[in-house]
C-alpha positions in Angstrom: -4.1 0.6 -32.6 -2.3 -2.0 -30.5 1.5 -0.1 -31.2 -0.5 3.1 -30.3 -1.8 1.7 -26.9 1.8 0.2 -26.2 3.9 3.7 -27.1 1.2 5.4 -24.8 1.8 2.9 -22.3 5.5 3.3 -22.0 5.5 7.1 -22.5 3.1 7.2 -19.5 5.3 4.9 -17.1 8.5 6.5 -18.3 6.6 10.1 -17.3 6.2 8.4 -14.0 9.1 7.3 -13.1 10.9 10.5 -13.9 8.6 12.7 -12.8 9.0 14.0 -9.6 5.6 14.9 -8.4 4.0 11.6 -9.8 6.9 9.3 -8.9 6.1 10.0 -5.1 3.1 8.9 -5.9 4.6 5.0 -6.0 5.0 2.1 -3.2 7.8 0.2 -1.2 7.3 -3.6 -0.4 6.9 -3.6 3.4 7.3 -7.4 2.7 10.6 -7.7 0.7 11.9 -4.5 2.5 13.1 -4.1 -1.9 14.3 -0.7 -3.1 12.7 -0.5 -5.9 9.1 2.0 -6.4 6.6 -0.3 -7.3 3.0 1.5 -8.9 -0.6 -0.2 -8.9 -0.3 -0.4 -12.5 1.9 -2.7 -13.4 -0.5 -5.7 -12.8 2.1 -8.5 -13.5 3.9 -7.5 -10.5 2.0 -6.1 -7.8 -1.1 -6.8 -5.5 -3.2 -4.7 -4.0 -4.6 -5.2 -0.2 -8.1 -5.6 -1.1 -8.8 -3.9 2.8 -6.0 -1.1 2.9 -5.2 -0.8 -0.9 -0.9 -0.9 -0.3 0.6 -2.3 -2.5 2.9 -5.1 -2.7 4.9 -7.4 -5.1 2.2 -10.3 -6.2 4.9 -13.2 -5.0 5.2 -11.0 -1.4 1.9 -11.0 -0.6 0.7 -14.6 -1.9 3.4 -15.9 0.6 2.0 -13.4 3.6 -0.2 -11.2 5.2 -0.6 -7.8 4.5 2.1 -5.9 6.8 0.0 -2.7 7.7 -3.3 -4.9 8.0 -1.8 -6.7 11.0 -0.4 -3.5 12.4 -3.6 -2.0 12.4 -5.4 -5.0 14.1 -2.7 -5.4 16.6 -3.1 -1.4 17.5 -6.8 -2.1 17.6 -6.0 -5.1 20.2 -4.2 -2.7 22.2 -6.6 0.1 22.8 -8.3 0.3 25.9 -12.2 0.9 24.9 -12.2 5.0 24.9 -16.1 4.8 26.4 -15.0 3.0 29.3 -12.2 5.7 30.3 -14.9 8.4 30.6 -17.1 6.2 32.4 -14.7 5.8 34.6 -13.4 9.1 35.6 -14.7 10.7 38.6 -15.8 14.2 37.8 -15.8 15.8 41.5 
């Protein structure tokens, strides 16, 4: 059962990386900046940001913040509140 699993396994990843609908389907560490396709299921390696769901190398984002996490916060920062704007326009 166990060799069964295991040749599953790597037929399924080797589908994945050569396939190229599914490959598209991987992830770049925004972190590392690395080349290489990194996919959600290989659980030794990567991390997953428990509030945007990227993924990143485990050792990447142990050492720092999730990269899109802060962009979205600082964007948020930066916003001027959209109720105010209307409130403020003068409609004559």
């Amino acid at each position: 059962m166990e060799n069964h699993l295991n040749n599953l396994f790597n037929f399924t990843t080797e589908h994945i990386r050569r396939c190229l609908l599914c490959s598209q389907k991987g992830f770049l560490c925004e972190i590392c900046a690395s080349a290489e396709v990194i996919y959600p299921f290989q659980l030794e390696v990567t991390s997953r940001c428990l509030a945007c769901f990227s993924v990143y190398h485990k050792n990447c984002l142990e050492k720092q913040r999730c990269p899109k996490c802060t962009r979205r916060e600082r964007y948020m920062q930066q916003q001027p509140n959209i109720d105010s704007q209307y409130l403020l326009l003068d409609m004559d």
